[in-house]
LUMZA-753598 format. One line per 3 residues: for each residue x, y, z of C-alpha. Coordinates in nm, 4 decimals, decimal comma. Layout:
# residues N
X/Y/Z ~ ...
This chain:
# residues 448
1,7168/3,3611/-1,2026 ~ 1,4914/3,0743/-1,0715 ~ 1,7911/2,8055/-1,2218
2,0047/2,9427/-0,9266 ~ 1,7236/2,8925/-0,6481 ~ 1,9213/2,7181/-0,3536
1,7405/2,4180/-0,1501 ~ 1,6124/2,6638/0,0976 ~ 1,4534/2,8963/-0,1541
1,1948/2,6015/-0,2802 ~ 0,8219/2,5297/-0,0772 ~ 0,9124/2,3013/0,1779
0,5152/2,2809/0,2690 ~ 0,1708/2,2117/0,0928 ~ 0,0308/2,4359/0,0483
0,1917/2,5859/-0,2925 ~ 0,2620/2,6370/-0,6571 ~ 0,5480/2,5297/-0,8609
0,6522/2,6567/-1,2397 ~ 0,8400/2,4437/-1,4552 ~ 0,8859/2,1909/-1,7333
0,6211/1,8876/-1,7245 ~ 0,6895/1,5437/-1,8159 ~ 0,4854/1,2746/-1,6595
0,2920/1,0004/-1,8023 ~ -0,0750/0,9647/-1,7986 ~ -0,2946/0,6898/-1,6569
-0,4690/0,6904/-1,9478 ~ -0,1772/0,6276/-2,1610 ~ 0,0393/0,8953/-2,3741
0,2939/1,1404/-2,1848 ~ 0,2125/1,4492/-2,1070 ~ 0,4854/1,7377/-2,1734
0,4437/2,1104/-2,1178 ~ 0,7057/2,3341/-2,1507 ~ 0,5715/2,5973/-1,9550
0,3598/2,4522/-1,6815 ~ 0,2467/2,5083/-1,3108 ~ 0,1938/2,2274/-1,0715
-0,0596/2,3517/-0,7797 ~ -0,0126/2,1527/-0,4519 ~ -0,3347/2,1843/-0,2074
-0,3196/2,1991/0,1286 ~ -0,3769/1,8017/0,1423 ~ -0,0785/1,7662/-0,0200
-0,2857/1,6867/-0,3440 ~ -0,2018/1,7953/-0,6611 ~ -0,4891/2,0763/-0,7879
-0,3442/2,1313/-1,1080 ~ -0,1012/1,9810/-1,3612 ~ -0,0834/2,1760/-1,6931
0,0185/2,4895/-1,9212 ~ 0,0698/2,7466/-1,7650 ~ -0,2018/2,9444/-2,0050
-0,4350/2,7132/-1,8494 ~ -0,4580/2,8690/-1,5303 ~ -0,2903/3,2583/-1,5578
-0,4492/3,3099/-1,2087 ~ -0,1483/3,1217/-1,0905 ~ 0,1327/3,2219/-1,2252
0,1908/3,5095/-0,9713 ~ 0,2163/3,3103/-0,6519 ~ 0,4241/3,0274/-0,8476
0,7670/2,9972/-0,7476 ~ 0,9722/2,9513/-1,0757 ~ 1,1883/2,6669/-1,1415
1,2182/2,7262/-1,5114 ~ 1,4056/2,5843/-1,6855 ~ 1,3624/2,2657/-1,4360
1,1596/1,9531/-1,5054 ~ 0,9240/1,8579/-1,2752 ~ 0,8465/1,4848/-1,2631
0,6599/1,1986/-1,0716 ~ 0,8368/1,0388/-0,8245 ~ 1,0670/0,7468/-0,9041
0,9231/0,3994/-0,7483 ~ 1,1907/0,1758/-0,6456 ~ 1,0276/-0,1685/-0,6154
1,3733/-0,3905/-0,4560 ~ 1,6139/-0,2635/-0,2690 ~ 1,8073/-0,3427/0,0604
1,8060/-0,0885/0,3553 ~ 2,1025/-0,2873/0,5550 ~ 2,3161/-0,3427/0,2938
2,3836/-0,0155/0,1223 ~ 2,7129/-0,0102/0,3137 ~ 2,8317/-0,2306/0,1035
2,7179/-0,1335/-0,2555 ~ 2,9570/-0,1431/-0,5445 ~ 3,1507/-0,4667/-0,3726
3,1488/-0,8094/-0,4935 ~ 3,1199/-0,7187/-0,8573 ~ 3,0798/-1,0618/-1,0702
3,0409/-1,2850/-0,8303 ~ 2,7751/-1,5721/-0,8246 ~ 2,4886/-1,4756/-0,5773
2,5104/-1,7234/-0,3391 ~ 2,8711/-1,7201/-0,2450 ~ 2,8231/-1,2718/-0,2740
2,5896/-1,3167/0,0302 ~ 2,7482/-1,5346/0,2189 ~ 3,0674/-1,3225/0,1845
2,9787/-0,9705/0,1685 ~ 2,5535/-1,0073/0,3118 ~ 2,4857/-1,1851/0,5819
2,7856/-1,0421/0,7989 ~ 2,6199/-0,6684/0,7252 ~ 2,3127/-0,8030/0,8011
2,3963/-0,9977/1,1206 ~ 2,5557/-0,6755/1,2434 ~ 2,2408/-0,4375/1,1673
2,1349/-0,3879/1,5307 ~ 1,9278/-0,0765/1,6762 ~ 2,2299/0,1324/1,6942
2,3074/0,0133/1,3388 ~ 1,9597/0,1019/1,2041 ~ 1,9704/0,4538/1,4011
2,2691/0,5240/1,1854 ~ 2,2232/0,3918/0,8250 ~ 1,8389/0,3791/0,7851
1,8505/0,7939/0,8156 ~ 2,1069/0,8077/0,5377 ~ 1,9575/0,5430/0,3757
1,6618/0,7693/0,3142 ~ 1,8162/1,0706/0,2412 ~ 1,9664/0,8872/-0,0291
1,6966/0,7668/-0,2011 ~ 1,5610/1,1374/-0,1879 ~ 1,8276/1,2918/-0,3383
1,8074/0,9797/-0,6378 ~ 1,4756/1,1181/-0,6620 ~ 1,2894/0,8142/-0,5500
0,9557/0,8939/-0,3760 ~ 0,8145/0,5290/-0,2597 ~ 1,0943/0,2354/-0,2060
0,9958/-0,1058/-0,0821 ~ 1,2965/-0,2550/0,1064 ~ 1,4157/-0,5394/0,3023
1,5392/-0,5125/0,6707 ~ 1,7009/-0,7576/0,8329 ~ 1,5765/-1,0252/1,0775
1,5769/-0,8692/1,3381 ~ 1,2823/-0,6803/1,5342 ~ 1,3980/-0,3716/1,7043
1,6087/-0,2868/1,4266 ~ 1,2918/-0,2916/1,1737 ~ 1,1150/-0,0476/1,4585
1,3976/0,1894/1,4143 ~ 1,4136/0,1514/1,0582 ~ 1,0154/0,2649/1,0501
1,0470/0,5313/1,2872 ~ 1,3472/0,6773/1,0388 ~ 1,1038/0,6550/0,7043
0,8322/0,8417/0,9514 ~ 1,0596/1,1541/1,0561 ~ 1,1803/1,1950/0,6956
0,8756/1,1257/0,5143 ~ 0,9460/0,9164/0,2024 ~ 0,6765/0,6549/0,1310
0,8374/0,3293/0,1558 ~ 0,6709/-0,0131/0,2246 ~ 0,9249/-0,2069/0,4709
0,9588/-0,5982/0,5470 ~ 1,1536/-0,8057/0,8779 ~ 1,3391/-1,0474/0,6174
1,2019/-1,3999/0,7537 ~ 1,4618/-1,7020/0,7235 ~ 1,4281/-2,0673/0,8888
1,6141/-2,2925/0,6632 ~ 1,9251/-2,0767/0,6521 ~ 1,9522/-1,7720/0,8986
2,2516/-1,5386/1,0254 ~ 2,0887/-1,4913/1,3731 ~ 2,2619/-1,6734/1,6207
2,0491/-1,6096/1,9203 ~ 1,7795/-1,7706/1,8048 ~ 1,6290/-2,1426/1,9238
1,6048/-2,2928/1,5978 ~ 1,2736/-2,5022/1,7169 ~ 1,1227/-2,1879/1,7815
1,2763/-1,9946/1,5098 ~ 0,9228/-2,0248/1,2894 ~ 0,6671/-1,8698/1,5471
0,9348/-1,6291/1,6688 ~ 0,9684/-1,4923/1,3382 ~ 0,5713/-1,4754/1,2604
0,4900/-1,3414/1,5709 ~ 0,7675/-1,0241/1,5507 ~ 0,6383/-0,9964/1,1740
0,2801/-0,9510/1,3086 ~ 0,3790/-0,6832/1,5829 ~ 0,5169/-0,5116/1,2954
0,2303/-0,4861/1,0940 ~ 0,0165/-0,3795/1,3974 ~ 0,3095/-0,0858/1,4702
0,3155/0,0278/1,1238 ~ 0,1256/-0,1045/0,8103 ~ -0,0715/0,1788/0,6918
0,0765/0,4488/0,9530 ~ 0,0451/0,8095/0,8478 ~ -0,2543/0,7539/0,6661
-0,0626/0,4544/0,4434 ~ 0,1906/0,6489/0,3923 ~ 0,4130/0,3848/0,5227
0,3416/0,0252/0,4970 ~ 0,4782/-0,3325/0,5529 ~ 0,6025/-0,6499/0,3450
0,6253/-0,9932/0,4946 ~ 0,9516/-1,0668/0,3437 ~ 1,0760/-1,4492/0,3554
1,4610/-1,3817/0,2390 ~ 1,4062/-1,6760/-0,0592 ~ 1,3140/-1,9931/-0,1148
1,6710/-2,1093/-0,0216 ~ 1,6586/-1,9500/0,3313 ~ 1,2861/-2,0744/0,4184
1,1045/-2,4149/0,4543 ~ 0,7891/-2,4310/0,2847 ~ 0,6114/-2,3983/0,6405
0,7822/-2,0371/0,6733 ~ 0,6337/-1,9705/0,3106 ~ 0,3075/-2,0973/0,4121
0,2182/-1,9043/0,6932 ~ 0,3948/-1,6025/0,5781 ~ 0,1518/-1,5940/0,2986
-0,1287/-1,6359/0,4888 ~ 0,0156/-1,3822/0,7219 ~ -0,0078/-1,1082/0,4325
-0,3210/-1,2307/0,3121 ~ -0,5083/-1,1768/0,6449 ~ -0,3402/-0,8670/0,7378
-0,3679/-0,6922/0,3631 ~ 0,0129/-0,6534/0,3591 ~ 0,2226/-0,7735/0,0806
0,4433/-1,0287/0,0772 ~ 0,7904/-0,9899/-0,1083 ~ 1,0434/-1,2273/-0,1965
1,3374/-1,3247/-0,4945 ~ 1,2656/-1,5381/-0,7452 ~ 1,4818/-1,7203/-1,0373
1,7796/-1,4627/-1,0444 ~ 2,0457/-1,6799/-1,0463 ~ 2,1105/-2,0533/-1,2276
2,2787/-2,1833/-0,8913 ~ 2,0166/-2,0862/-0,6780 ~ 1,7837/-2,1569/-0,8848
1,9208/-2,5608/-0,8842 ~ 1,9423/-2,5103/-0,5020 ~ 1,5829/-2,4765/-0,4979
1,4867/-2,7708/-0,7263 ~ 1,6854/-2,9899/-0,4822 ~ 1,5602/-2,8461/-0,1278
1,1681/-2,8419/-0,2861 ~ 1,1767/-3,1701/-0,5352 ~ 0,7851/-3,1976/-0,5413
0,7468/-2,8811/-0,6680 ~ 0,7382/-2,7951/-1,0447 ~ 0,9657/-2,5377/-1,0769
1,0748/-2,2605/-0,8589 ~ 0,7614/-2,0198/-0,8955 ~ 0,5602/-2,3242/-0,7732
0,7365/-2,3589/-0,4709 ~ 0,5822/-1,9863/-0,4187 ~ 0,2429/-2,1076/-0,5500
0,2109/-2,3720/-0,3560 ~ 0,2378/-2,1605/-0,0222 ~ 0,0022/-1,9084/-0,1490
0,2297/-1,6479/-0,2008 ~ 0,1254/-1,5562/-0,5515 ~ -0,1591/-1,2339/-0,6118
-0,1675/-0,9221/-0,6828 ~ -0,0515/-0,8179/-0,3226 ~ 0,3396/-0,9450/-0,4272
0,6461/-0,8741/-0,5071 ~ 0,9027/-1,0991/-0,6715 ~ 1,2165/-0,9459/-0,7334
1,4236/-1,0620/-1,0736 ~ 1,2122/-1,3335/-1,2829 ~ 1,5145/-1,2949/-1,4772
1,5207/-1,7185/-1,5826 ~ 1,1240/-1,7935/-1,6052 ~ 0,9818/-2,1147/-1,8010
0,7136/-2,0514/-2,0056 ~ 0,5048/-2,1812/-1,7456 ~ 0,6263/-2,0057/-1,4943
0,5503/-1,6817/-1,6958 ~ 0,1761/-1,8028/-1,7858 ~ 0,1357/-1,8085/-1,3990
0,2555/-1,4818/-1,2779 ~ 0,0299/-1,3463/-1,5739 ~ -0,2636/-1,5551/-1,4459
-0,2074/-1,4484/-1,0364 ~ -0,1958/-1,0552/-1,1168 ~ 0,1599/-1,0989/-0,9532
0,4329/-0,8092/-1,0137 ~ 0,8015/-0,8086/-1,0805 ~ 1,0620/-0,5764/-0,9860
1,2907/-0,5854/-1,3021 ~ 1,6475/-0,5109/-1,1924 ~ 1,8970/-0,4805/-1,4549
2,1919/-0,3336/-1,2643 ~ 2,1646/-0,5904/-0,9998 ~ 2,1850/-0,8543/-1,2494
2,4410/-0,7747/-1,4400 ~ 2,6876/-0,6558/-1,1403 ~ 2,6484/-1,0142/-1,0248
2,6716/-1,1553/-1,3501 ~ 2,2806/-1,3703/-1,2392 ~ 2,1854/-1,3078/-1,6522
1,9725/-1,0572/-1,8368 ~ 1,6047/-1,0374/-1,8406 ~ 1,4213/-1,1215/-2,1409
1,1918/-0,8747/-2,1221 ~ 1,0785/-0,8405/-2,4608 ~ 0,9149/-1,1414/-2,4081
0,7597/-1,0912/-2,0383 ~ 0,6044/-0,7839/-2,2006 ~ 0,4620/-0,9630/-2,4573
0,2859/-1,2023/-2,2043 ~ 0,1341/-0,8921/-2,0190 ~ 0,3473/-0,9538/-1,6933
0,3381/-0,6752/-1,4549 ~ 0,6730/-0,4997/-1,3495 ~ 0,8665/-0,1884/-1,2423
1,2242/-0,1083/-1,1524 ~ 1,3956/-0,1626/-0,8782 ~ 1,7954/-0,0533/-0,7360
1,8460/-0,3653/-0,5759 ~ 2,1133/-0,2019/-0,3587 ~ 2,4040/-0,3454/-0,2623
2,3366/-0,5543/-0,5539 ~ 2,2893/-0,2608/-0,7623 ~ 2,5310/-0,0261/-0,6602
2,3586/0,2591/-0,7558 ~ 2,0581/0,3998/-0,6059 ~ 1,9268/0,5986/-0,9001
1,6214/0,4407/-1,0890 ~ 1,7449/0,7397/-1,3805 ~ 2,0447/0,4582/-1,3947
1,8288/0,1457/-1,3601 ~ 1,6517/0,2944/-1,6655 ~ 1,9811/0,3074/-1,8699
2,1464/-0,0214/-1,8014 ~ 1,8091/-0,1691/-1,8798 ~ 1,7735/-0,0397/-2,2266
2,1261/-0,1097/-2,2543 ~ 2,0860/-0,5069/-2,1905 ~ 1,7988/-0,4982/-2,3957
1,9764/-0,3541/-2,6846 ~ 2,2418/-0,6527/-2,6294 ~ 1,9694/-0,9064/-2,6354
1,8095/-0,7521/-2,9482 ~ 2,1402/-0,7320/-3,1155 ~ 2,2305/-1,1341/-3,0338
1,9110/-1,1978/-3,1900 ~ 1,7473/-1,3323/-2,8664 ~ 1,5091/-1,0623/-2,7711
1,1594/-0,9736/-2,9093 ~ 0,8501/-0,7171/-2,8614 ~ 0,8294/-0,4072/-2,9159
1,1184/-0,1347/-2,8601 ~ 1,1196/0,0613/-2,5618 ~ 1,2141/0,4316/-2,5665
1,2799/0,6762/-2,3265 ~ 0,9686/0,7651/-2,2806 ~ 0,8530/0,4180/-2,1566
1,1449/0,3398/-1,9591 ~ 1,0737/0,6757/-1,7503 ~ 0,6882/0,5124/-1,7203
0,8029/0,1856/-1,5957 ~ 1,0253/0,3801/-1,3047 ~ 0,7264/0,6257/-1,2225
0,3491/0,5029/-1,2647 ~ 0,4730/0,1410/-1,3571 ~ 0,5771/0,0729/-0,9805
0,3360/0,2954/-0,8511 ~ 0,0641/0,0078/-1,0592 ~ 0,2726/-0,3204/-0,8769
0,1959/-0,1983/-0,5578 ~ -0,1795/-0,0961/-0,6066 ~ -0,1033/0,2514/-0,5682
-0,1611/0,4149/-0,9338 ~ -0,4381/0,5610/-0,8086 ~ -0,2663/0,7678/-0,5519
0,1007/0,8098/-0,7281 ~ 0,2612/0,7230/-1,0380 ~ 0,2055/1,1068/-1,2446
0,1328/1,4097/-1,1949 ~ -0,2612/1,4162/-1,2329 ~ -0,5153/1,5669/-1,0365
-0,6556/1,4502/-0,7388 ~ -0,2984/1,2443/-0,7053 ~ -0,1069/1,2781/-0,3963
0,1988/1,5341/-0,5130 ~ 0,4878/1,3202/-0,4646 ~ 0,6833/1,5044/-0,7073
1,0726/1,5589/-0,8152 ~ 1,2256/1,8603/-0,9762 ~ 1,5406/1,8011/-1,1832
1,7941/2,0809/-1,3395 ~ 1,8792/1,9669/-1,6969 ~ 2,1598/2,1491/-1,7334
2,3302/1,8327/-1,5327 ~ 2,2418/1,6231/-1,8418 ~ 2,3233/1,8480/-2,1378
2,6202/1,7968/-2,2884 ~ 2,7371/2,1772/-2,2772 ~ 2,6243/2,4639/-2,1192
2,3167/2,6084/-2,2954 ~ 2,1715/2,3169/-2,4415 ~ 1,8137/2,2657/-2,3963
1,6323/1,9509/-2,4884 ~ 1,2296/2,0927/-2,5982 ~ 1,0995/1,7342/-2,7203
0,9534/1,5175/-2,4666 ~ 1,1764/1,2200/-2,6243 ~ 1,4886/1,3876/-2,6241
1,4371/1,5348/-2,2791 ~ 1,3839/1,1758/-2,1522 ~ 1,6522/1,0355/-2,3146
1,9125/1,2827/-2,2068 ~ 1,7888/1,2307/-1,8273 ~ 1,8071/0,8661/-1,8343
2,1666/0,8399/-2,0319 ~ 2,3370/1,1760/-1,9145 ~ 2,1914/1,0751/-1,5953
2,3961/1,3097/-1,3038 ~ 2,4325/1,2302/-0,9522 ~ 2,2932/1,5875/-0,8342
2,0554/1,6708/-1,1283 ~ 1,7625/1,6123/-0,8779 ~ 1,7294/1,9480/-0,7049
1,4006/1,8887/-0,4853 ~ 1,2023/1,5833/-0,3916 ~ 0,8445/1,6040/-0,2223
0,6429/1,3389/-0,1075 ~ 0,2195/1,4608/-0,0671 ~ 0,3956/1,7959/-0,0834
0,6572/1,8107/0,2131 ~ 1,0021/1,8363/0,0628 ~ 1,2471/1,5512/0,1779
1,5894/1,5621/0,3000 ~ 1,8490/1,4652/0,1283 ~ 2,2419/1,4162/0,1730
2,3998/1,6870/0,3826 ~ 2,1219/1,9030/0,3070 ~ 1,8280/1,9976/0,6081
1,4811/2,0732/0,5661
């Protein structure tokens, strides 16, 4: 029965045809859901075909059958923390500042080459078996431990954008002159991009990352954005997530008008960044993340397990601000976009039922497009990933229900009630297979 198939029975290889369930939404708009369908992988790694399976009977013989699997897009995580996942699931309620300073910067100061040769592997594997297909991450400061944290996204073969976090004000390296702390940083920053922004055909790519606005002068921020801008990198940072930080940075950067000016002010805003949070923005700080084509990654989890508030996202919608998910591990303790999905709708529900949040009512359906072709949009790339169209690259999950239903036997044949049991019955091994451009992924203790 093609429900038992094992990891080592499914294509590990472009080229190849799977059979399945389809759910994915559609650049165009809508979801598409089949519940018979073949997904044809070329020998690019480009998907041929996504459809019914009456579409194209000349495949159905060579298919190998996943039925009664889903096959999906690959989840986008657009925040998360490759150094830190050690430590996810500690430090529950505490203010952000005093979390990093306690649990963060001692990982981080410790994340050396032999570190990085150790956790950025599992990292990885982790985020494969959560089903996430591109993640852009944070290092930490230092060099040689971003090179080995590249050369482990290479061998494994997840897309992931990657970023040296850059920090002048505040820093946890010790070795460093701080009057040369500034070009030191730029300069390693640069060798990295030249090593690795667009390797494997842009399969992996880099972030200039300044930690935060508390961490970095407004020189850093300068010339880190103009670093991205020349280069075509992004550039990645937090914004507004917390109320104390956020007074931190109205004290350290008085002339500016609020914190997403400090940002503007050193160029940093455009379509090529990231700002993780947004969860406190003014009005006019809203108007001008709208007005740059600048992206958020919305994470609820994170927000919540460090009590830094709950987006009002309702409202950000309305405004036409663009965002996806992200994990925010070891903020988020849980890797699983499937899960950032859930506690999302969940704090929207709680704003909605205070009275407090407005716009239209997300369903299942729309949370599973802002963890797929919504992040695969913030970083440019919704022409390449995102769904499962032709002429896309076939970064592509497969997921056994039966993880999700709530007893044996039950199988969900709406597209709305399949989403919704995925996202709140969400299991820890309902994702069965992950490819990126067709080459299956490792995940945790299994080998490819």
């Amino acid at each position: 029965m093609s429900g038992s198939l094992s990891r080592v029975d499914l294509p590990t290889t472009p080229p190849f045809v799977v059979r399945g369930r389809l759910l994915t939404p559609l650049g165009a708009g809508g979801t598409r859901f089949e519940r018979d369908a073949l997904v044809d992988i070329d020998r690019t790694g480009r998907v041929a075909f996504a459809g019914a399976s009456t579409e194209r009977p000349d495949l159905v013989e060579g298919a190998v059958d996943l039925r009664p699997w889903v096959l999906l897009p690959g989840m986008v995580d657009l925040h998360a923390h490759v150094p830190q996942l050690p430590n996810a699931g500690l430090g529950a309620g505490m203010d952000l500042l005093a979390w990093l300073e306690r649990y963060i910067f001692p990982l981080e100061r410790g994340f050396d080459v032999a570190t990085a040769d150790r956790v950025a592997p599992a990292a990885w594997r982790a985020f494969a078996a959560a089903g996430t297909t591109t993640a852009m991450v944070y290092g930490a400061v230092y060099e040689a431990s971003l090179d080995a944290t590249f050369r482990a996204a290479e061998a494994h073969g997840i897309r992931a954008i990657i970023g040296k976090v850059m920090m002048d004000r505040v820093t946890y390296d010790s070795t460093i002159d701080p009057s040369t702390i500034l070009d030191r940083t730029l300069a390693e920053s640069a060798r990295l991009i030249d090593r690795w922004h667009g390797a494997d055909d842009g399969r992996l790519r880099y972030a200039v990352t300044p930690r935060f606005a508390v961490s970095c002068t407004a020189d850093l921020l300068r010339e880190s954005a103009a670093l991205a801008a020349s280069t075509g990198a992004y550039w990645q940072t937090h914004v507004s997530e917390d109320q104390g930080e956020i007074a931190e940075v109205a004290r350290l950067f008085p002339d500016a008008l609020d914190y997403v000016d400090v940002y503007d002010r050193a160029g940093g805003l455009g379509e090529r960044t990231v700002l993780a949070h947004a969860v406190h923005l003014s009005d006019r700080e809203l108007a001008r993340l709208v007005e740059t084509g600048t992206h958020v990654a919305h994470c609820p989890i994170s927000n919540l397990f460090l009590a830094s508030g709950v987006m009002p996202l309702g409202r950000y919608l309305d405004a036409g601000l663009s965002l996806g998910l992200g994990s925010d591990v070891a903020g988020g303790p849980d890797l699983s976009i499937f899960s950032v999905m859930r506690v999302g709708f969940y704090a929207r529900n709680a704003r909605r039922v205070a009275g407090v949040e407005t716009g239209p009512v997300l369903g299942p359906l729309d949370w599973i497009r802002l963890g797929t072709l919504g992040g695969a949009q913030a970083l440019g790339l919704a022409d390449a990933i995102g769904s499962l169209e032709s002429g896309k690259e076939a970064d592509v999950i497969a997921i056994d229900p039966a993880y999700a239903a709530p007893i044996p036997g039950v199988v969900d044949d709406e597209a709305e009630d399949l989403a919704s049991r995925l996202i709140f019955r969400a299991h820890s091994d309902m994702v069965r297979a992950t490819w990126v451009r067709g080459r299956r992924l490792e995940g945790p203790g299994d080998t490819a």
